[in-house]
N, C-alpha and C positions, 0 to 999 in steps of 0.2 A: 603819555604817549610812549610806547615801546621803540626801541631804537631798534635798525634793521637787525643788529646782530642778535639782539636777542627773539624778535622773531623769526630768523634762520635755526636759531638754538634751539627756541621750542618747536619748530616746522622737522628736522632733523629727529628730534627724540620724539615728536609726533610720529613721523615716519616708523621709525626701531619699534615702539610702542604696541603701535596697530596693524604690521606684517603680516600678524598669524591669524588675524581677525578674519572667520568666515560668516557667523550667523547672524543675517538683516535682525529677528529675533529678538537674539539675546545680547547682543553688542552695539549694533546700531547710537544707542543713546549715550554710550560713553567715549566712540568714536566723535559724534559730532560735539559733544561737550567741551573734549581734549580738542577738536579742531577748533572752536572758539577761542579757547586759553592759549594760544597759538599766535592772536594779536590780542591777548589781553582782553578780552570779552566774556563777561559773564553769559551762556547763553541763554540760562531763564529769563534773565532781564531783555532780553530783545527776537528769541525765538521761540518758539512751542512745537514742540511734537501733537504729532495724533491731529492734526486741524482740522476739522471737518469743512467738507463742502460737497457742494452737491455736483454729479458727473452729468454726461450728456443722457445717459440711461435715464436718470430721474433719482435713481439712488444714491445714498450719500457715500462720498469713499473718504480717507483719514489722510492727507498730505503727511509723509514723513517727517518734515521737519518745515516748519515753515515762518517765515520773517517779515511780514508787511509790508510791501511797499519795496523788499529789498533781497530776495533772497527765495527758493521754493526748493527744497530737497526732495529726490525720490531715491531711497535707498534700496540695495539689494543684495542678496548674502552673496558669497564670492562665487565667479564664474557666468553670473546669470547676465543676461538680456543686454547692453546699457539701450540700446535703441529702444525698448518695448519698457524701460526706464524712462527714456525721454518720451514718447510717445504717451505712457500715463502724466508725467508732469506738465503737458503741455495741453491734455485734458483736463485737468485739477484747475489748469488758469484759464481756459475756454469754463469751466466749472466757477469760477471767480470772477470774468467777467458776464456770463450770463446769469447769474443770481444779483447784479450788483454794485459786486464788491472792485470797479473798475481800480479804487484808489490804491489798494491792497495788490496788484498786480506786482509780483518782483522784477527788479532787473535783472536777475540771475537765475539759472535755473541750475542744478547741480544735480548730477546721475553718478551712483558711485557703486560700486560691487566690493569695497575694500581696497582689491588692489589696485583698479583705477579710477582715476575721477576724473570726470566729464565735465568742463565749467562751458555754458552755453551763455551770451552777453544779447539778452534780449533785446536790446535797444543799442543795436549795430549802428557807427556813426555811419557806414558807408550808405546804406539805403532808410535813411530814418524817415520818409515820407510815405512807405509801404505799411499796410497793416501789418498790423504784429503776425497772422497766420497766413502773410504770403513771401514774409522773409525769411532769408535762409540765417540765422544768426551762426557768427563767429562763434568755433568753438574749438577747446582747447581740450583734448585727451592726451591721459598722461600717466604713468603709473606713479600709485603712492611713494615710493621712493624717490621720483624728482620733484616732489611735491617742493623742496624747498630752492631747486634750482627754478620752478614757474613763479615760484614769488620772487625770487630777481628779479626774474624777467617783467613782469606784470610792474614791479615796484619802478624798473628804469624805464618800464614806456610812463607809467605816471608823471614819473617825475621830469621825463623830455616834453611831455603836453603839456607841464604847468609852467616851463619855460618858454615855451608857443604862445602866439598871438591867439587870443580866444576864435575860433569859429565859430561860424553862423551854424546851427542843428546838424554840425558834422560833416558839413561842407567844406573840403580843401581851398586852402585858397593856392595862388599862382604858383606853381614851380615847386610845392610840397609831395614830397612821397608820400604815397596812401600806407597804413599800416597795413600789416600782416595779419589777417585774420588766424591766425595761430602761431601757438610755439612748440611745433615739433622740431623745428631746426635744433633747436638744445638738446636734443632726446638722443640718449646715446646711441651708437648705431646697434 
């Protein structure tokens, strides 16, 4: 298990590393590699590029980067789209669950153009009782250089939840503040 500092270290020279990164193409692959090696993840071992499934069309499309059960990338060379990024990721998993593949569903959906990255939390504690295509999921955009100030962030809500009394499927109980569905409050001005 990596200690924060050193995933701050490698998030930081992540950052420096992948600035000048613009082509989905020809970069893509060693962008999400190095974003693995980040918390100490091999990515082979637990994600695959190119994953095939099948779209609402009937035709099959290639998930950019994708994690079973945990994780769906749709990547994009720099400048483009993220909406019409989130909009195909969210097809790929309407594409996963109509073939299926329900169990394979990620909790995360991730849109990134390089400079910034899009972390959308499929499975929102606020409304966990709505189907997955009528909630609005919490989403955090942010450009690649705060990349290591959002895993602060993300790291201290963690770790203030696991000092919390468990909740019922994301249900507050008495007198607790709801989180913040994002962290732009850190984002410089």
């Amino acid at each position: 298990m990596l200690s924060w500092n050193e995933i701050r270290h490698r998030a930081i020279g992540f950052s420096r590393e992948n600035r000048d990164k613009t082509s989905e193409e020809s970069d893509k692959q060693s962008f999400w590699n190095d974003f693995f090696h980040i918390f100490g993840i091999k990515r082979s071992a637990v994600a695959s590029f190119e994953d095939p499934v099948k779209k609402l069309s009937g035709n099959l499309g290639k998930i950019d980067l994708f994690w079973p059960g945990k994780l769906l990338v749709e990547h994009k060379s720099a400048g483009q789209d993220l909406d019409k990024a989130h909009a195909q990721g969210m097809a790929y998993i309407r594409g996963l669950i109509d073939s299926g593949r329900q169990k394979e569903v990620p909790r995360w959906l991730i849109v990134s153009d390089f400079k910034r990255i899009a972390l959308h939390d499929l499975e929102p504690e606020q409304d966990p009782d709505l189907p997955l295509f009528k909630r609005q999921p919490p989403s955090i955009v942010f450009p690649l250089e705060d990349l290591p100030l959002c895993l602060l962030h993300r790291l201290q809500a963690a770790q203030a939840r696991s000092r919390r009394p468990r909740q019922h499927r994301g249900r507050r109980t008495h007198g607790e503040t709801p989180r913040r569905p994002t962290c732009r409050w850190f984002l410089r001005p």
